[in-house]
C-alpha positions as CSV (number, residue, x, y, z in Angstrom):
1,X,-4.2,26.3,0.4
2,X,-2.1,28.4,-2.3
3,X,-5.6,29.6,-3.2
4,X,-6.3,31.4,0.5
5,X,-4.5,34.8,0.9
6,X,-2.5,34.1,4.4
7,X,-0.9,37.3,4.0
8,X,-4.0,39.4,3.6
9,X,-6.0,37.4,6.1
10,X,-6.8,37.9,9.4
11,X,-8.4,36.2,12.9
12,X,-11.9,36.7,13.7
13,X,-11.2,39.3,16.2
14,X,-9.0,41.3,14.0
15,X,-5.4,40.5,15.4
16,X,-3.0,39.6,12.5
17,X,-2.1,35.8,11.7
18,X,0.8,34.0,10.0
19,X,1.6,30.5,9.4
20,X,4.5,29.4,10.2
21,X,4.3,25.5,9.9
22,X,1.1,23.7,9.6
23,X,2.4,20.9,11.5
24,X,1.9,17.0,11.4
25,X,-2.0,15.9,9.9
26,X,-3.2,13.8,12.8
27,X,-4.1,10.4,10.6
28,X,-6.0,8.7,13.6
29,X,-9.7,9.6,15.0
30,X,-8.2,10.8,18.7
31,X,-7.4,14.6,19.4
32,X,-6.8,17.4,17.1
33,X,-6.8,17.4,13.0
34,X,-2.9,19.0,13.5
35,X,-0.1,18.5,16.0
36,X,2.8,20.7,16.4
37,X,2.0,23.9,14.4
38,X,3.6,26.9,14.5
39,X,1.5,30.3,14.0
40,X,2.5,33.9,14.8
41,X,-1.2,36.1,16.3
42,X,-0.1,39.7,16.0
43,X,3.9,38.8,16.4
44,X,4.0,36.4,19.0
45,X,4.6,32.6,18.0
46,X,2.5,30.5,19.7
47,X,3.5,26.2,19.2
48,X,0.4,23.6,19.9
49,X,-2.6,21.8,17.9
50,X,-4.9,22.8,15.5
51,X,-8.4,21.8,14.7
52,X,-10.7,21.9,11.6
53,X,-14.5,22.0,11.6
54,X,-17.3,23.2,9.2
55,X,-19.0,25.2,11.9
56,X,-17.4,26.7,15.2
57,X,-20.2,24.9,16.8
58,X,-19.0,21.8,15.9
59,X,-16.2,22.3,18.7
60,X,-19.4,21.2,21.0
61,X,-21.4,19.4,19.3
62,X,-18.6,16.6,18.8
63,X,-17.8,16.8,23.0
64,X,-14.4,18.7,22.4
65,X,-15.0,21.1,25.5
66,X,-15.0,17.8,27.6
67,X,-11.9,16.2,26.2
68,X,-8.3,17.6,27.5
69,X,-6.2,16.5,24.4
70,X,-7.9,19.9,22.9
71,X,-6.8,22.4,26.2
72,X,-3.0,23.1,24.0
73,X,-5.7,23.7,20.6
74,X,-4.2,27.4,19.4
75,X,-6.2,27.7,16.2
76,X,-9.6,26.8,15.0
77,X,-10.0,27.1,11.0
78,X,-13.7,26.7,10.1
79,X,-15.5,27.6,7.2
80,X,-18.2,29.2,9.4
81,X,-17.9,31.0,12.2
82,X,-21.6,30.9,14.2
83,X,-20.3,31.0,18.0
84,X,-17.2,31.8,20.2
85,X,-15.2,28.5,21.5
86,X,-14.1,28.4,25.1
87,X,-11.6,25.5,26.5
88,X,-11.0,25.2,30.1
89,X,-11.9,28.7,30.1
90,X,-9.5,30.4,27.1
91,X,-11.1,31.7,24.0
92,X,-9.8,29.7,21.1
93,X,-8.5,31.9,18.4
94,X,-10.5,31.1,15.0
95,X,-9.6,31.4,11.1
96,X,-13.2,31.5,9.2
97,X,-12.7,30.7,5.8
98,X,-16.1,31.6,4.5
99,X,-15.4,35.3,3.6
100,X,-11.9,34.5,2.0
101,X,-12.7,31.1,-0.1
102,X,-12.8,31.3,-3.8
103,X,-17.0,30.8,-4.8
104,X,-15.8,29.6,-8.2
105,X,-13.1,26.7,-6.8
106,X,-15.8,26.5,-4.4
107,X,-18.4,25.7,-6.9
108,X,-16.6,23.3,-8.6
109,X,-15.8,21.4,-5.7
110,X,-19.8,21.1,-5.0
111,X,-20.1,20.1,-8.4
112,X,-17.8,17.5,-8.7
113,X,-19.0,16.1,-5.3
114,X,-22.7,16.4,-5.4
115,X,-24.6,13.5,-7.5
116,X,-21.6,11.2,-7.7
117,X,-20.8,8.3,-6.1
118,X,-18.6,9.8,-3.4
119,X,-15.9,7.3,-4.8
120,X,-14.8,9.2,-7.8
121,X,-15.9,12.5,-7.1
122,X,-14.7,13.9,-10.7
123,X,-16.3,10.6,-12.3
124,X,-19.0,13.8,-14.0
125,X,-16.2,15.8,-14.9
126,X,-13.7,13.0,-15.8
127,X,-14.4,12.9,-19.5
128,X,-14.0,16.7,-20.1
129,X,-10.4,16.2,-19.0
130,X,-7.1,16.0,-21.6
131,X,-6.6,12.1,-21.1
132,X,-2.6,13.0,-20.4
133,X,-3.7,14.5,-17.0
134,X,-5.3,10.9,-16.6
135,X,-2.9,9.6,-17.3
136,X,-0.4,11.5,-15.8
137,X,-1.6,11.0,-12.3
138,X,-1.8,7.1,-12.7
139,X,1.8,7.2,-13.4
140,X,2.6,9.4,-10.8
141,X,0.6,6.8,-8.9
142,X,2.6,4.0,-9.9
143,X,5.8,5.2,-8.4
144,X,4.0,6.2,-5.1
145,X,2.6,2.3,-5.3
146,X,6.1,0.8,-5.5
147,X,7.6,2.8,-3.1
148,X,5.2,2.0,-0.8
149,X,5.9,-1.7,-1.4
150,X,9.6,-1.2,-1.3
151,X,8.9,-0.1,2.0
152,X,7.5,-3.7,2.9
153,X,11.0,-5.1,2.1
154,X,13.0,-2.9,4.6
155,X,11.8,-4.4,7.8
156,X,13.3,-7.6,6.6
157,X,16.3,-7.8,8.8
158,X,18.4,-9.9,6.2
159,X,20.0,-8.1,3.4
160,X,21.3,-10.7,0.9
161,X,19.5,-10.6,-2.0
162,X,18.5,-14.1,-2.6
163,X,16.6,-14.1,0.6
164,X,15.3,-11.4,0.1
165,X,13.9,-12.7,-2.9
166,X,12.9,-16.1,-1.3
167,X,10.5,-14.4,1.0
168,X,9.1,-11.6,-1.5
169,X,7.9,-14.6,-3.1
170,X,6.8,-16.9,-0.2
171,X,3.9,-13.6,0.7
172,X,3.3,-13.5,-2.8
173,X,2.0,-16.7,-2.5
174,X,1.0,-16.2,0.5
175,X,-1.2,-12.8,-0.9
176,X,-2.9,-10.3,1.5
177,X,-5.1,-13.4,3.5
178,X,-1.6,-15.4,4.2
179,X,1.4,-13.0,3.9
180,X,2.2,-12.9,7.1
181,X,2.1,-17.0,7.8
182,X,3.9,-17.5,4.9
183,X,6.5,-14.7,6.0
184,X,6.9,-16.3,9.3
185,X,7.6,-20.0,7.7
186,X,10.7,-18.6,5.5
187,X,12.2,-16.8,9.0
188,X,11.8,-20.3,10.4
189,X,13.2,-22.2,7.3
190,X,15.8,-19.9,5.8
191,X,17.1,-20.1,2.1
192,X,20.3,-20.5,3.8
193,X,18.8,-23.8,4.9
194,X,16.8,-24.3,2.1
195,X,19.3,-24.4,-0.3
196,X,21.0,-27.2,1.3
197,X,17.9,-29.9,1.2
198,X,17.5,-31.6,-2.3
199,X,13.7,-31.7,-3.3
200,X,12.0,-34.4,-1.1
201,X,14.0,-32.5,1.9
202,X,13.0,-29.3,0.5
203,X,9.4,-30.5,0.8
204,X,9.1,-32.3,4.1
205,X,10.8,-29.2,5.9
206,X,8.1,-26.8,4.3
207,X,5.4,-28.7,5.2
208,X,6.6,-29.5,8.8
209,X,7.7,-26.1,9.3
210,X,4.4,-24.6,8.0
211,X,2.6,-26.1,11.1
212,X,-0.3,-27.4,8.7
213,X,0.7,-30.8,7.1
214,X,0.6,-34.1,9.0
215,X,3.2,-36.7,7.4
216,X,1.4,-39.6,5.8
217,X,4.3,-42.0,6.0
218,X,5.5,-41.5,9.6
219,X,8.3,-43.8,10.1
220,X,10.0,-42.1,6.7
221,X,9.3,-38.6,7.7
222,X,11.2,-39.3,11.0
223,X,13.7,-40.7,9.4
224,X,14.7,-37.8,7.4
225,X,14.1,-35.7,10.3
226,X,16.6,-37.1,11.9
227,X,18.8,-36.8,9.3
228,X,18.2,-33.2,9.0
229,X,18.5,-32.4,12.9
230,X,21.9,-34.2,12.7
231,X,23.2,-31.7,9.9
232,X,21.8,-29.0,12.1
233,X,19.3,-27.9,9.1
234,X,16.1,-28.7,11.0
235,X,13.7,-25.7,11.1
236,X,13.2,-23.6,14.7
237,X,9.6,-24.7,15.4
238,X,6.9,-24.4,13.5
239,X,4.3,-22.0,12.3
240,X,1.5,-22.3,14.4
241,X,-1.7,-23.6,12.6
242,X,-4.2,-20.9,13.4
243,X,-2.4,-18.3,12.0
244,X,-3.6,-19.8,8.7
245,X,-6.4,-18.0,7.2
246,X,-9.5,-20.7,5.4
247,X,-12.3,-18.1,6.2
248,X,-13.3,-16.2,3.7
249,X,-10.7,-17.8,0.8
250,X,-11.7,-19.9,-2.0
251,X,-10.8,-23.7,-2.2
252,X,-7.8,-23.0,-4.6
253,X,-6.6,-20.6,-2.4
254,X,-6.2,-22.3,1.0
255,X,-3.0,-22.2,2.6
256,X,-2.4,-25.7,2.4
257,X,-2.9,-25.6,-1.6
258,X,-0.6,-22.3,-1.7
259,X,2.4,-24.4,0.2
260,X,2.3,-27.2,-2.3
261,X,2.3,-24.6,-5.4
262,X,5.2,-22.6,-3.1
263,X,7.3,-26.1,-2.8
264,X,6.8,-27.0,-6.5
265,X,7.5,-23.4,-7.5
266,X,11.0,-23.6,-6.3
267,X,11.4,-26.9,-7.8
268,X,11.5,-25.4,-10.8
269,X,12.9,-21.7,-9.8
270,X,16.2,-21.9,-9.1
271,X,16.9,-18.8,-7.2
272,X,20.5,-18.6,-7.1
273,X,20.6,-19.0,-10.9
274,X,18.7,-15.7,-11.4
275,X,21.2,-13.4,-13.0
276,X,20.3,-9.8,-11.6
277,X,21.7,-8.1,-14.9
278,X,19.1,-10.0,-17.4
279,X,16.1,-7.9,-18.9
280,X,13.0,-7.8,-17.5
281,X,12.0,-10.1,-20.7
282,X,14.7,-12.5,-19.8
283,X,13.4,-12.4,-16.2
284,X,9.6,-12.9,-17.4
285,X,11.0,-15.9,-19.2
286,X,12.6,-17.8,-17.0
287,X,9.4,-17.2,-14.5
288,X,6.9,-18.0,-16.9
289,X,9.1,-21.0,-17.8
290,X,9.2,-22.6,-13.7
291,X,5.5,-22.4,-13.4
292,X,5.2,-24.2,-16.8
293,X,7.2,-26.8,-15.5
294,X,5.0,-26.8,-12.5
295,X,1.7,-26.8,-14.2
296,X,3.1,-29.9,-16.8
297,X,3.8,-32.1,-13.2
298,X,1.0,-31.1,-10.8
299,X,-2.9,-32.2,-10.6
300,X,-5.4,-29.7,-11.9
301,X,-5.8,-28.1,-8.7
302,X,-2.1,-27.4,-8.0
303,X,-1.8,-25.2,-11.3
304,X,-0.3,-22.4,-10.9
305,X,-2.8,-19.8,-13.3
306,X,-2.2,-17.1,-15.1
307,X,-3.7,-14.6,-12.3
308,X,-1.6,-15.8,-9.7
309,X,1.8,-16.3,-11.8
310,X,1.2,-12.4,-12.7
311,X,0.0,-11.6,-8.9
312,X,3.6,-13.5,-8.0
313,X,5.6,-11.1,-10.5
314,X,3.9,-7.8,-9.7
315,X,4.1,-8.6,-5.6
316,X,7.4,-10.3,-5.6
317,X,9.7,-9.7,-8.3
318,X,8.7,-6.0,-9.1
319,X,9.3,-4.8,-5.6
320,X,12.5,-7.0,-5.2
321,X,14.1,-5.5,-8.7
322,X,13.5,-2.0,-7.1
323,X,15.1,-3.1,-4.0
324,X,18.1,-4.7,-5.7
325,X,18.1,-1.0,-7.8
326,X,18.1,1.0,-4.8
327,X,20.7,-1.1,-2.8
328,X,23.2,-1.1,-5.5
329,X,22.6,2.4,-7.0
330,X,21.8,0.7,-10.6
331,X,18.8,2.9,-11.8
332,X,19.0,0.7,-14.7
333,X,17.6,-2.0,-13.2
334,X,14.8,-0.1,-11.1
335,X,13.4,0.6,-15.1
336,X,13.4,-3.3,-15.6
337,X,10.9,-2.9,-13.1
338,X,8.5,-0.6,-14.6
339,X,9.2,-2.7,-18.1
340,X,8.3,-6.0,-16.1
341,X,4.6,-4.6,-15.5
342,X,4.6,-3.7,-19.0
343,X,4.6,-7.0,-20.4
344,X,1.8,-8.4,-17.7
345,X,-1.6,-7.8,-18.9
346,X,-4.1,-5.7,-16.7
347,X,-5.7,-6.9,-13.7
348,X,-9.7,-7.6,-13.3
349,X,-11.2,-6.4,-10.7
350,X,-13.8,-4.3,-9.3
351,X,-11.7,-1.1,-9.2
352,X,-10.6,-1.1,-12.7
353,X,-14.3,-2.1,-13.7
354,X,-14.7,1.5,-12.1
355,X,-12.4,3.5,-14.0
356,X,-13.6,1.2,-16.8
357,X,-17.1,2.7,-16.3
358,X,-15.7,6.2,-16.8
359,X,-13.9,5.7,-19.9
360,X,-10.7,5.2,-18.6
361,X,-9.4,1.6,-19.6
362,X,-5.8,-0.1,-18.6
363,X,-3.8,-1.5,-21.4
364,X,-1.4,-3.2,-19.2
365,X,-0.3,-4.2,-15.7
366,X,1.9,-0.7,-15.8
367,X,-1.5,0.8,-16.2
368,X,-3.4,-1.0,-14.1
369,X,-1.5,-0.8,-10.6
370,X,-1.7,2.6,-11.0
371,X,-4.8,2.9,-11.3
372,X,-5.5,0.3,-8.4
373,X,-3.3,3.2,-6.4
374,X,-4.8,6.5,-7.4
375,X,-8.1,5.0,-6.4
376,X,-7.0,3.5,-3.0
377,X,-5.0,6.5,-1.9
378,X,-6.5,8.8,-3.8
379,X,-10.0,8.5,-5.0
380,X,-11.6,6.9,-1.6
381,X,-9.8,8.9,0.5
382,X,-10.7,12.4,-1.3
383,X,-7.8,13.3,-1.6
384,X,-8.4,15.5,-4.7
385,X,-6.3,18.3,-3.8
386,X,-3.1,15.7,-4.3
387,X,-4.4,14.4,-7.4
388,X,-3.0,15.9,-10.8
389,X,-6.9,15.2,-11.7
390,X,-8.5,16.6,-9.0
391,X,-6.3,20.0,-9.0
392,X,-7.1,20.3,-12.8
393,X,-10.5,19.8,-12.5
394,X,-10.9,22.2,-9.5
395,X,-8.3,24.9,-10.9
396,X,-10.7,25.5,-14.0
């Protein structure tokens, strides 16, 4: 945008044009690329929507004439201007961009887009770049990436830290396929409760409260239910059973093996022992420690392995320490965070394979999310104009 003279330009039909505000980007399919924009045509400010084609003709071709969310449209930017747009009878001011646009950031747009593999649109250009720009961007990714985590955390309605805690892990565990399930069981069955059960308790309320486990010795699970209903620390209900995602998960990743790894997991992590001053190597330690305790005690298929005790640190404990940094203003602790990913090796999957194939590789976990990020919200979208990458590249 920087690169289009606003102040020189003006409307098709020669009346002057300023922007004013460019409004809200309209994220969803229905209506208008931009709501609420401001513009001023030859001094008089005129408030509505704004929409964005390649062609004016577009306008029709994609049935807009036909469709009242467009009637309050007060500005169509194209990049070329081939017919006049009429809604409900009003000529629609227009912007053409084709006269105006640089050819040479132009060009190097085409270039980076055409012949690639309309993932990484700079993937041709990629290895001409400084790798600190690279670099650079992941980083800048990184802190976008825990942000938007942190942002998980705020909708939980408690706000004392251990709980907090307790459920950041339970959806770890839970990962993308179960997180919500698993959140659902710890609003049921509270750490507050929790905390109160020794281990067999601990286990039966889990499984009872996760909807998914039938008890094999009846007469003793009713027993202790009873027990636990007297001191008022039965669950509220259960999680109901078809919330539980099978389909499409591998055998070690069913819910019903997850809950057994969540129960002994907690066995051995003692959540109210965690000191929130100790370093992220202490905290990696005492982690790394539980689900050694749990792998020494449980069958082969109840193992907690490497790729899920690291999935469990970067999805629960690294959004929680920037939580517990925000919420008590410690921004010594929020860099525990960023140290924690540090120490985890990178990731293996098909999006760091990518960025593997063009010469960029991730040393660590740090590294790695990043990465994961830039390419998500970056790199698929196109969003190369927000990219310290992409605005190198095309600034050349």
């Amino acid at each position: 945008m920087k690169r289009i003279p606003f102040h020189k330009i003006q409307l098709q039909d020669g009346r002057s044009f300023q922007v004013i505000a460019t409004g809200t980007h309209n994220e969803h399919n229905d209506g208008p690329d931009f709501f609420d924009a401001k513009i001023k045509i030859d001094g008089l400010i005129w408030v509505g929507s704004v929409e964005l084609h390649i062609k004016s003709s577009d306008w029709n071709l994609h049935k807009h004439q036909f469709d009242k969310a467009y009637d309050n449209v007060i500005l169509h930017v194209v990049y070329d201007d081939n017919c006049l747009i009429y809604q409900s009878g009003r000529l629609i001011p227009c912007l053409a961009l084709k006269p105006i646009i640089d050819p040479i950031h132009l060009a190097n747009y085409i270039k980076m887009k055409v012949g690639t593999n309309q993932q990484f649109m700079c993937a041709q250009e990629l290895h001409t770049l400084d790798p600190i720009y690279i670099y650079s961007a992941i980083d800048r990714a990184l802190v976008s990436r825990i942000e938007r985590k942190l942002s998980e955390i705020q909708h939980i309605s408690v706000n004392e830290a251990y709980e907090v805690l307790y459920r950041m892990i339970a959806q770890a565990f839970g990962s993308k396929v179960n997180k919500l399930p698993f959140e659902e069981l710890t609003m049921r069955l509270p750490f507050t409760i929790l905390k109160q059960l020794n281990n067999k308790n601990r286990k039966l309320a889990i499984e009872h409260t996760s909807g998914l486990f039938q008890p094999t010795a009846i007469s003793e699970f009713l027993n202790e239910e009873r027990k636990l209903r007297e001191i008022a620390l039965l669950p509220i209900g259960s999680v109901n059973n078809k919330s539980w995602k099978f389909s499409g998960v591998r055998p070690q990743g069913f819910p019903t093996m997850r809950i057994q790894q969540f129960i002994k997991f907690l066995e051995y992590f003692d959540i109210e022992t965690i000191s929130f001053d100790c370093t992220s190597h202490e905290l990696l330690r005492i982690i790394n420690n539980a689900i050694e305790n749990v792998n020494k005690t449980s069958e082969g298929h109840l193992k907690i392995s490497k790729t899920l005790g690291e999935s469990i640190v970067i999805n629960a404990f690294v959004p929680f320490v920037v939580w517990l940094a925000k919420k008590n203003e410690r921004s010594d602790i929020s860099e525990n965070a960023i140290e924690l990913l540090s120490l985890l090796s990178a990731e293996t999957n098909s999006i760091l394979t990518k960025w593997k194939s063009n010469g960029v590789n991730a040393k660590n976990a740090q590294e790695s999310q990043g990465m994961i990020e830039l390419y998500n919200e970056h790199c698929l979208k196109k969003k190369c104009l927000t990219c310290a990458v992409g605005t190198k590249l095309l600034n050349r």
